[in-house]
Every structure is written in C-alpha cells, then in structure tokens.
C-alpha positions in Angstrom: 10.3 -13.7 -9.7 7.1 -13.2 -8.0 4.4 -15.6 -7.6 1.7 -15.6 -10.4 -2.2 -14.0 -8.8 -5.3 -15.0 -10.5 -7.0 -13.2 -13.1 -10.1 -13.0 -10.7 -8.0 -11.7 -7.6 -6.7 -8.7 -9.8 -10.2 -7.7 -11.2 -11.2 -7.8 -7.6 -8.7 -5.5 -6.5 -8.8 -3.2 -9.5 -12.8 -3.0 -8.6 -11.9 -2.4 -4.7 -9.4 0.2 -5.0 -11.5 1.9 -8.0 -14.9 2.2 -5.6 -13.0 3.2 -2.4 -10.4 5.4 -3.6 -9.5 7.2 -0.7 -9.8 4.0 1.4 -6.7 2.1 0.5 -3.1 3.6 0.3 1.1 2.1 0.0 1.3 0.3 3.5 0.0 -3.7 2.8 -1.0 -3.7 6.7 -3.4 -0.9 6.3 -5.0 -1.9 3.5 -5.6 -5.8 5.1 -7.6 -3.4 7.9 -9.3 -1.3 5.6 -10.5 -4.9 4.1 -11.1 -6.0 7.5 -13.2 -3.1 8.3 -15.3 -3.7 5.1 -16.4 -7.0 6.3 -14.7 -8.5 3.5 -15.1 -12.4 3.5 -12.7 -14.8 1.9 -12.2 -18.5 2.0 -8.7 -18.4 3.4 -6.2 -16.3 4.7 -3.6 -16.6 1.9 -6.2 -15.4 -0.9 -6.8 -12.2 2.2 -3.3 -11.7 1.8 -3.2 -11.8 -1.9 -5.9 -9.7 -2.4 -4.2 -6.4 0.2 -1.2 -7.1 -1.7 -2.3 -6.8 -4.9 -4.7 -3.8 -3.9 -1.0 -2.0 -2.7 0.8 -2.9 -6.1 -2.3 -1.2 -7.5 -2.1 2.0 -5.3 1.8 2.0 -5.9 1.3 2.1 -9.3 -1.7 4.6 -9.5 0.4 6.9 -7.6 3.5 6.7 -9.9 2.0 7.3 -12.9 0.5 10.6 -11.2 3.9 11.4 -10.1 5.3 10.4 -13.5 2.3 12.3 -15.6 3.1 15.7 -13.4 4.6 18.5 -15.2 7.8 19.6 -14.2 8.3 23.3 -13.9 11.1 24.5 -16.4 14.3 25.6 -14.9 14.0 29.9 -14.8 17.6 31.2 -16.4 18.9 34.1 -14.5 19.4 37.6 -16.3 22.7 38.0 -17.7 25.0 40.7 -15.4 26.3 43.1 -17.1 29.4 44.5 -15.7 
C-alpha cells in the first residue's frame, strides 16, 4: 500500500493541474520541472516530491477517464455473399 498524502497536498495539486492544463503531463520528472519552472516554493524536498507525484496520479487519471468516456465505433458487418 501506498503512503497516505495530505488533504492540503491534493487540493494543491487538483488546483495546479486544473489552472495549467496543458502544463503538466504522465512523466513525474517533467512535471517536478514544470513546478520548477513556475518558481514553485516548498519547505522541503519530500513535500516537492509529493506534490509532482500527486499532480501525475492526477493527469493519469484525467486521461483515463477520457479514454474510458470515448465512444467506441461499432463493429461494420460485412454484406452477406450470395453465391
């Protein structure tokens, strides 16, 4: 099992990844750049971390449900041959 994030950290990511949609994306390194380059300021490194991380479970999970919420195109039967 995973290790438990604040109530606070998730808002926080929920409120990043909604304002800068286009910003953040699947890969956890990428997104602790895109952070970065936002001149984002935390108290430690390990609440950084948890913050990317949880922004990427976010963006994983956004992008699933559009996948999931897709409609899939109908198989087209083939005319019968007649012989």
């Amino acid at each position: 099992m995973g290790r438990v994030k604040g109530f606070g950290l998730k808002r926080m990511a929920k409120k990043l990844s909604g304002m800068y949609p286009g910003v953040f994306g699947a890969d956890f390194s990428a997104n602790k750049r895109s952070l970065r380059s936002m001149g984002l300021k935390m108290e430690s490194k390990i609440e950084f971390n948890k913050l990317a991380g949880e922004i990427t479970v976010i963006t994983k999970k956004v992008a699933r449900q559009k996948q999931e919420n897709e409609p899939t195109q109908a198989p087209v039967a083939a005319a019968p041959v007649v012989a």
